[in-house]
C-alpha positions as CSV (number, residue, x, y, z in Angstrom):
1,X,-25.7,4.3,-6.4
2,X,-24.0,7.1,-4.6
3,X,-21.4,8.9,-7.3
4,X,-18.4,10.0,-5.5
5,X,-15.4,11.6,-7.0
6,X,-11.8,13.1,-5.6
7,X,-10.2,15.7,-7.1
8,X,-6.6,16.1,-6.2
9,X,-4.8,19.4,-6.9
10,X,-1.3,20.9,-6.8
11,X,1.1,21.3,-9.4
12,X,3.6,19.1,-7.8
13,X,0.8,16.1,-8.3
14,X,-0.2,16.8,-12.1
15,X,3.2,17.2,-12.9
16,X,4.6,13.9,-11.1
17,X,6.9,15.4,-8.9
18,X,5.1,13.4,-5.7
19,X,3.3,10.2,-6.2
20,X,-0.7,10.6,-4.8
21,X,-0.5,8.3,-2.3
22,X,-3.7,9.8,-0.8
23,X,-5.8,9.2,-3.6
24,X,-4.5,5.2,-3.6
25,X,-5.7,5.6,0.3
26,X,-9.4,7.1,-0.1
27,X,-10.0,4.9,-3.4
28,X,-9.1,1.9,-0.6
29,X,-10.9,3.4,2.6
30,X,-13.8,4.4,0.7
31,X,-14.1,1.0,-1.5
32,X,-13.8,-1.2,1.9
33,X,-16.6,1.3,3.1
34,X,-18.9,0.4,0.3
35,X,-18.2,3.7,-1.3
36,X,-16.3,3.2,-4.3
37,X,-14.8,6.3,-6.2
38,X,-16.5,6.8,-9.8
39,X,-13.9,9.1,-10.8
40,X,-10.7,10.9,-10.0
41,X,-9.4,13.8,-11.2
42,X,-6.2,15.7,-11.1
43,X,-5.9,20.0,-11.3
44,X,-2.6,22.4,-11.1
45,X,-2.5,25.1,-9.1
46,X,-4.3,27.3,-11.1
47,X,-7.2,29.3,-10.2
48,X,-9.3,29.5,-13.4
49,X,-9.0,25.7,-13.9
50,X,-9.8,25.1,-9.8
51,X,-13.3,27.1,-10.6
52,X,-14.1,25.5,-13.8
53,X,-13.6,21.7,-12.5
54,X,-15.9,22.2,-9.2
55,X,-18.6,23.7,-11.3
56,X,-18.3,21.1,-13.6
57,X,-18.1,17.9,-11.7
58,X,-20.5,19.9,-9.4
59,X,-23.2,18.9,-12.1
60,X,-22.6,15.2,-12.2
61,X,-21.0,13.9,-8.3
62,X,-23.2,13.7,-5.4
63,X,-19.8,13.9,-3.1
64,X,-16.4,15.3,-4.1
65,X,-13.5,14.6,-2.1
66,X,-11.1,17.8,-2.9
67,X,-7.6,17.2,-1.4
68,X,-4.9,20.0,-0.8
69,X,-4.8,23.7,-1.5
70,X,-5.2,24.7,2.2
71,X,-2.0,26.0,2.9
72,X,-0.6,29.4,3.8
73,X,1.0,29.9,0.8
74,X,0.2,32.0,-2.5
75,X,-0.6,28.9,-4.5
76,X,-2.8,26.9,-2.0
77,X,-6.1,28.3,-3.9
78,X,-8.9,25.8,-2.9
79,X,-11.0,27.8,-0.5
80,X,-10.7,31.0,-2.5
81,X,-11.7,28.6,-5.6
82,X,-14.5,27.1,-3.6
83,X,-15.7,30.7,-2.7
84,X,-15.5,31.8,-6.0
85,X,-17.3,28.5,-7.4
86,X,-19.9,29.6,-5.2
87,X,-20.4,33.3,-5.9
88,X,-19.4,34.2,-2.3
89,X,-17.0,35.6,-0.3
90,X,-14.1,34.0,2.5
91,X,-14.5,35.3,5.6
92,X,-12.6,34.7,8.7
93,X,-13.5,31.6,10.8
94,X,-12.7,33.3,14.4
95,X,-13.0,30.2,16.5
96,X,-10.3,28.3,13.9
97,X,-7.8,31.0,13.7
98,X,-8.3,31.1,17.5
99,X,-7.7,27.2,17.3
100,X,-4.3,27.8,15.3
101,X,-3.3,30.3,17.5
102,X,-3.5,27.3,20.5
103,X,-1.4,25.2,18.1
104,X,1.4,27.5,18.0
105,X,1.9,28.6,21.2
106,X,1.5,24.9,22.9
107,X,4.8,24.0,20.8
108,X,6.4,27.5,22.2
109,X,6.0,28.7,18.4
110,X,4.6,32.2,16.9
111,X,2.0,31.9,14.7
112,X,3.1,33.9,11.0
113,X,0.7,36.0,9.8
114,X,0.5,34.1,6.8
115,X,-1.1,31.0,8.8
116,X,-4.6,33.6,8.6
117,X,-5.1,32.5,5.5
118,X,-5.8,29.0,6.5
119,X,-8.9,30.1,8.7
120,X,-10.3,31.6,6.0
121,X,-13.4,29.7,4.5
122,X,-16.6,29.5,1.6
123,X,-19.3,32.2,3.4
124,X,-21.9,29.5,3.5
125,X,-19.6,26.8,4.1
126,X,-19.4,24.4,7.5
127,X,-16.1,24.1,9.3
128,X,-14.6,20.2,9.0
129,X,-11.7,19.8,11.9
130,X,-8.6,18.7,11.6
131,X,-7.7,17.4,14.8
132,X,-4.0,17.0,14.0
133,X,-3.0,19.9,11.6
134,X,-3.6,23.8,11.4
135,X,-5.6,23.8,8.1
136,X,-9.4,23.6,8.8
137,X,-11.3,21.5,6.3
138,X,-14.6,22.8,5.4
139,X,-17.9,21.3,3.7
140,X,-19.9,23.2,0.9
141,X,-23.4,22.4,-1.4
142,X,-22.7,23.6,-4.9
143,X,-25.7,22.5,-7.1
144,X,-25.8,18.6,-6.5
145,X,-23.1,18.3,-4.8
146,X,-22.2,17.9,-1.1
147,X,-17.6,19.0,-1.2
148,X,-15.2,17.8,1.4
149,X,-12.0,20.0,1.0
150,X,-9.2,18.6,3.0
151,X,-5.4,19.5,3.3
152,X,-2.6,17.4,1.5
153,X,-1.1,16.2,4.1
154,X,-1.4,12.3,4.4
155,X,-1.8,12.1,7.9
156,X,-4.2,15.5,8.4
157,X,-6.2,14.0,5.5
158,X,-7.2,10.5,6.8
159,X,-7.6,11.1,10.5
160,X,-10.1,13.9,8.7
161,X,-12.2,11.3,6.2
162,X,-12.2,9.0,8.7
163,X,-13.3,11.0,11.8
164,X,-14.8,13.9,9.8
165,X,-16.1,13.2,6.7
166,X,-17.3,9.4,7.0
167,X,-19.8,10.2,9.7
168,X,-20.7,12.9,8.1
169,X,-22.0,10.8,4.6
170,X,-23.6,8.2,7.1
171,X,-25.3,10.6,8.6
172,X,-26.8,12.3,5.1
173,X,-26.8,9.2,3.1
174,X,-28.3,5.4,2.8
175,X,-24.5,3.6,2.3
176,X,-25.2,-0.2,0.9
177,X,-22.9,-2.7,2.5
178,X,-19.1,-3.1,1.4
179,X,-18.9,-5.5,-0.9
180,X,-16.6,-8.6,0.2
181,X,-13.0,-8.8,-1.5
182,X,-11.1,-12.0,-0.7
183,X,-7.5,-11.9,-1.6
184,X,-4.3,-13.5,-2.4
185,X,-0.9,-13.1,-3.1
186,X,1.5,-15.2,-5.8
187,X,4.9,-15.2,-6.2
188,X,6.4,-17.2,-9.2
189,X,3.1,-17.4,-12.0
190,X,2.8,-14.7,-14.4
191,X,-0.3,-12.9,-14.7
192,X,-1.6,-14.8,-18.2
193,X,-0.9,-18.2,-16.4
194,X,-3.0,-17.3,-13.4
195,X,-5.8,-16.0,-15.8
196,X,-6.2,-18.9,-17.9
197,X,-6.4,-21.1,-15.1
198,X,-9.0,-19.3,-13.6
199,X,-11.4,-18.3,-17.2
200,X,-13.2,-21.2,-16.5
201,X,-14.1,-20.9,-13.1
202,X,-18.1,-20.3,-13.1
203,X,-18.5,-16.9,-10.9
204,X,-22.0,-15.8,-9.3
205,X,-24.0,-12.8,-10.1
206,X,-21.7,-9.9,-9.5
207,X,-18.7,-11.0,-8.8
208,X,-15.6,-10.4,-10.7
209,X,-12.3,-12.3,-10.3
210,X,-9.4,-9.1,-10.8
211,X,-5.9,-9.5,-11.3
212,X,-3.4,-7.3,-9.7
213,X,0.6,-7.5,-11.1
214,X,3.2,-5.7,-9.0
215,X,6.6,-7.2,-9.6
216,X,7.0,-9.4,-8.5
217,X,4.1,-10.5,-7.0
218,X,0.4,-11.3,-8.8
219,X,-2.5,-10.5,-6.5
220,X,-6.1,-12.2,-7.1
221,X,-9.3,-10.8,-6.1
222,X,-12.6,-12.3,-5.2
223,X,-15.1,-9.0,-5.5
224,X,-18.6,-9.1,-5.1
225,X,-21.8,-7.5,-3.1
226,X,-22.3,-8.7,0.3
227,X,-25.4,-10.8,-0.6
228,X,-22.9,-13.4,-2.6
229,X,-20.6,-13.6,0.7
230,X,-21.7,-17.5,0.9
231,X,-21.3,-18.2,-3.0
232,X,-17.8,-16.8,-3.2
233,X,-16.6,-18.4,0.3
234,X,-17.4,-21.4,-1.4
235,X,-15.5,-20.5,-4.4
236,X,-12.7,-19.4,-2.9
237,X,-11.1,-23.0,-1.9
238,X,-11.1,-23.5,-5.9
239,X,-9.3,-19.9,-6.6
240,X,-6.3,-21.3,-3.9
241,X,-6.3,-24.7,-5.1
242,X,-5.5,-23.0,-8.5
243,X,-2.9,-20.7,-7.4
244,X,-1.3,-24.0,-5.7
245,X,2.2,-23.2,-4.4
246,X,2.5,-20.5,-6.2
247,X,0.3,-18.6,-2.9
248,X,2.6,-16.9,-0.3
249,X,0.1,-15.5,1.5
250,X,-3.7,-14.3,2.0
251,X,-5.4,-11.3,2.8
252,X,-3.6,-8.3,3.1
253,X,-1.2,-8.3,5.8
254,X,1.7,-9.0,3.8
255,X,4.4,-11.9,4.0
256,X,6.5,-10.3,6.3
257,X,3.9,-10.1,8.7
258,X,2.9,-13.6,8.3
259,X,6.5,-15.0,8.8
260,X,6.9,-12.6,12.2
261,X,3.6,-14.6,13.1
262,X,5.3,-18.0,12.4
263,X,8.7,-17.5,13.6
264,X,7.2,-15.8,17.0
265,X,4.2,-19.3,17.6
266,X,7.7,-21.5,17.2
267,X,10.3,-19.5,19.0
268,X,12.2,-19.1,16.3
269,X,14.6,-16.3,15.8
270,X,16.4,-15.3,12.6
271,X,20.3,-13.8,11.7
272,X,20.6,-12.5,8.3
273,X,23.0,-11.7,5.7
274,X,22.3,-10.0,2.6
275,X,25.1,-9.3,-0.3
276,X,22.7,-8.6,-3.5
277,X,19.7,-7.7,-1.8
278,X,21.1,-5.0,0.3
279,X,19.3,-5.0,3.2
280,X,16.0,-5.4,1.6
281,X,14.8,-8.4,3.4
282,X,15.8,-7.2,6.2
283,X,13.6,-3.9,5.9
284,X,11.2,-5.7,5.4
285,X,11.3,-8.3,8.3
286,X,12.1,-5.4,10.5
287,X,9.4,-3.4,9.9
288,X,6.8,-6.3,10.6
289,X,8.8,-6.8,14.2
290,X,10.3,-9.7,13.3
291,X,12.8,-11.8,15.5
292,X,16.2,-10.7,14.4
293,X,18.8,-11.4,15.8
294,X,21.4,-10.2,13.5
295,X,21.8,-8.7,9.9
296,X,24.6,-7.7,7.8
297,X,25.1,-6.4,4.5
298,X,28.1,-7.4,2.7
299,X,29.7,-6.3,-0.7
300,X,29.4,-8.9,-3.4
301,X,31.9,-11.9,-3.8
302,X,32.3,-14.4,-5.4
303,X,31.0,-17.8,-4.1
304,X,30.1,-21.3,-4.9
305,X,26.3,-22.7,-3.7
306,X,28.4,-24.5,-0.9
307,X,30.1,-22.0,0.2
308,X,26.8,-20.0,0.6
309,X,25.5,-22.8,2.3
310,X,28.1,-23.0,4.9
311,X,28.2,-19.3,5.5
312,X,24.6,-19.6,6.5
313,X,24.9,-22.2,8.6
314,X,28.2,-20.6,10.3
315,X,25.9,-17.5,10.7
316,X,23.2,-19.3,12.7
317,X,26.0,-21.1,15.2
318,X,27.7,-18.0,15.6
319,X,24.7,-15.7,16.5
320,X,22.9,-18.7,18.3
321,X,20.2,-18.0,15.7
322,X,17.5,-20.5,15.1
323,X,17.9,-20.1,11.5
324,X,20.1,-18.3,9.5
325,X,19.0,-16.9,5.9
326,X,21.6,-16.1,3.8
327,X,21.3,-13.8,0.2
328,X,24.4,-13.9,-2.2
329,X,26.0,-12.0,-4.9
330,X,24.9,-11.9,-8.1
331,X,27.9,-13.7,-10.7
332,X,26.7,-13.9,-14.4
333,X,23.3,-14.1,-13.7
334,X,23.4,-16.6,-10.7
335,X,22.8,-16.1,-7.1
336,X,22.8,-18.1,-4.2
337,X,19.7,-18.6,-1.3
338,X,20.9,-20.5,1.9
339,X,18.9,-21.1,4.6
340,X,20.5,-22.7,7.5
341,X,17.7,-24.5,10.1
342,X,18.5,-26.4,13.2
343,X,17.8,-29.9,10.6
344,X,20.5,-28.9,8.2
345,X,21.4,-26.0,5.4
346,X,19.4,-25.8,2.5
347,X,20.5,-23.6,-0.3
348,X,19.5,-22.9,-4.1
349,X,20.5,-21.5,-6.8
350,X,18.9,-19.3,-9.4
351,X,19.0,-17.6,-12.9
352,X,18.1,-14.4,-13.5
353,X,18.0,-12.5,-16.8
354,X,19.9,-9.8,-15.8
355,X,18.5,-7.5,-18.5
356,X,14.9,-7.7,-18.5
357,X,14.4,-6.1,-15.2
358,X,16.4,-3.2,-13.6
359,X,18.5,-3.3,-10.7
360,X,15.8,-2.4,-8.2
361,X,13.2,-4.7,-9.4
362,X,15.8,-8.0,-9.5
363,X,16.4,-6.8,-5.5
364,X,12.6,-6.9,-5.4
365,X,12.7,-10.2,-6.9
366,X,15.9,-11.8,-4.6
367,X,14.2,-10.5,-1.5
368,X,10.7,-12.2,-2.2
369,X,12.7,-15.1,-2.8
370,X,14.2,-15.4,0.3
371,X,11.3,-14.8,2.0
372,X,9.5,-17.2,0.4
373,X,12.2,-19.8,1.1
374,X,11.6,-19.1,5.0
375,X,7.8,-19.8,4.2
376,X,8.3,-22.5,2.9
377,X,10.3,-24.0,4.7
378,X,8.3,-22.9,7.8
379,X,5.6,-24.7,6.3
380,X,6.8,-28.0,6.1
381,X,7.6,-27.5,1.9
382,X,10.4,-28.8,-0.1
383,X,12.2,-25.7,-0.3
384,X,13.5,-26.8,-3.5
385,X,10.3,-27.6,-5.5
386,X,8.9,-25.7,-8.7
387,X,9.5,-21.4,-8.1
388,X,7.1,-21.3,-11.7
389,X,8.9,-18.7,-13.9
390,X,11.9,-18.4,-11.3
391,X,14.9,-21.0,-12.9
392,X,16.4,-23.1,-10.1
393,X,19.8,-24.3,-11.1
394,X,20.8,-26.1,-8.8
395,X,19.8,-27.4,-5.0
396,X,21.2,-29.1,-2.1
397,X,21.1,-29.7,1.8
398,X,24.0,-29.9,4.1
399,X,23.5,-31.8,7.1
């Protein structure tokens, strides 16, 4: 098995002052493309410690993915710490710094002298472009191991791996075939439930059942090679029957995306107003191109379930909406849900313990529940029906 590694650097990253969001990417990419990362590792901006970690993971990787440290700046040091690592010297790459130059001037800009530096790469190394950025990636052999170095930026750095570098490991290296990952999402189970359900479950040669908890959804994973494709499609009816109502949705798409696909096959379009939540479902509907018709966010009030109710179904005749979906305030750990169809207003109401999660997490919460009321409902479910470890209070329909 091939043994590939990322090393991320930067101070900002070690320290936690920006998330790695591209090392959550290439472990994804490179897992889908049956090249999962054996190890990650994290570096400062330090030169010493730069050297040290390529010559040592340089004795045990067969490819090393090293990510930022290509800038102009006095603490981008990953070319110079590449060189070094090497025993070699940087020289000047004319045909990229004639490459940068081209950048600048098509966007009416002067180059700073200081952009040199990015053109500047291992002796022995081979260039890597970067079709979309001024920092040239560049590919080096130290003892074992074959290193990508790539710039920081998210969008430099996957147009890179995935025009770039991917080819570029076909092309030296036998890849086996991804392995096949079938996936669900849950909403209203806990994590232990889910698990106990499922320890019984016989599972083929290789494949492992994997449990993914985000607040406040539980995702379940069906991983295996692609030789078991057949025994875990068969399977996989058992893994949903056990999740049961508690699924909102498979694969990875998202709910959001889902309900767009719903509400667009039945001509349905949507108004919205949000009091606790804050805009949140809306965000979310909006970025999966949703059809809305309307949203408001309101400051909290005071309200009884009814009133909720008839807000939402006010809300859908005034806009001409074919539903209306209607989020409350919270009041002593209660909140209302209404969503108003063209068969009537249905609308719930729900407990919270108000000081187990924080603020942004409950608004996490409200908003998946609101969505999954429009699933539901969308569905053909009793809207009001078990919501697992969610407390429904109280229910009712207006007609």
């Amino acid at each position: 098995m091939l043994n590939v590694e990322m090393l991320s650097t930067g101070d900002e990253v070690l320290h936690g002052q920006i998330v790695d969001t591209n090392a959550a990417w290439l472990a994804d990419f490179f897992f889908n493309q049956g090249l999962p990362l054996t190890r990650r590792n994290t570096v400062g901006d330090n030169l010493d410690s730069l050297i040290a970690v390529l010559r040592e993971r340089s004795q045990h990787a067969d490819v090393l993915i090293v990510n930022g440290g290509l800038g102009p700046t006095s603490d981008d040091l990953s070319a110079l710490a590449a060189a070094k690592a090497k025993g070699e010297a940087l020289v000047l790459h004319e045909a990229w710094l004639t490459q940068m130059e081209k950048f600048f001037s098509e966007r009416g800009r002067v180059m700073a002298p200081s952009n040199r530096k990015q053109a500047e790469i291992p002796a022995s190394a081979e260039l890597v472009d970067n079709p979309v950025g001024t920092a040239c990636g560049f590919a080096v052999q130290l003892n074992r191991c074959l290193m990508f170095f790539t710039p920081g930026v998210p969008s430099e750095f996957k147009v890179m791996v995935e025009q770039e570098i991917l080819p570029r490991l076909r092309a030296r290296f036998t890849l086996p075939e991804p392995p096949v990952c079938l996936r669900l999402t849950t909403f209203g189970r806990s994590e232990s439930d889910l698990a106990q359900s499922l320890a019984s479950l016989p599972l083929p040669e290789g494949v492992v059942m994997g449990y993914r908890s985000s607040m406040p959804i539980i995702e379940l994973k069906l991983t295996g090679p692609a030789a078991q494709r057949e025994a875990m499609e068969a399977l996989w009816p058992e893994v949903k029957r056990v999740a049961g109502e508690s699924m909102i949705f498979e694969g990875t798409a998202g709910l959001p995306a889902q309900l767009t696909q719903r509400l667009r096959e039945r001509q349905l379009s949507l108004t919205l107003s949000e009091q606790f939540t804050a805009g949140l479902v809306a965000l979310q509907l909006a970025r999966a191109d949703a059809p809305l018709l309307a949203s408001e966010v309101l400051p909290s009030q005071s309200e009884t379930l009814v009133q909720t109710a008839r807000w939402a179904a006010g809300l859908r005749s005034r806009h001409l909406a074919g539903l209306a979906l209607a989020v409350a305030g919270l009041e002593e750990e209660h909140l209302n849900f209404a969503l108003a169809t063209p068969e009537g207003t249905h609308a719930l109401q729900v407990k919270f313990n108000t000081n187990r999660h924080g603020l942004a997490v409950r608004q996490e919460v409200c908003a998946m529940m609101a969505l999954n009321m429009l699933r539901r409902w969308l569905n053909g479910q009793d809207i009001a029906s078990d919501h697992g470890w969610i407390n429904v209070v109280d229910a009712l329909v207006l007609n």
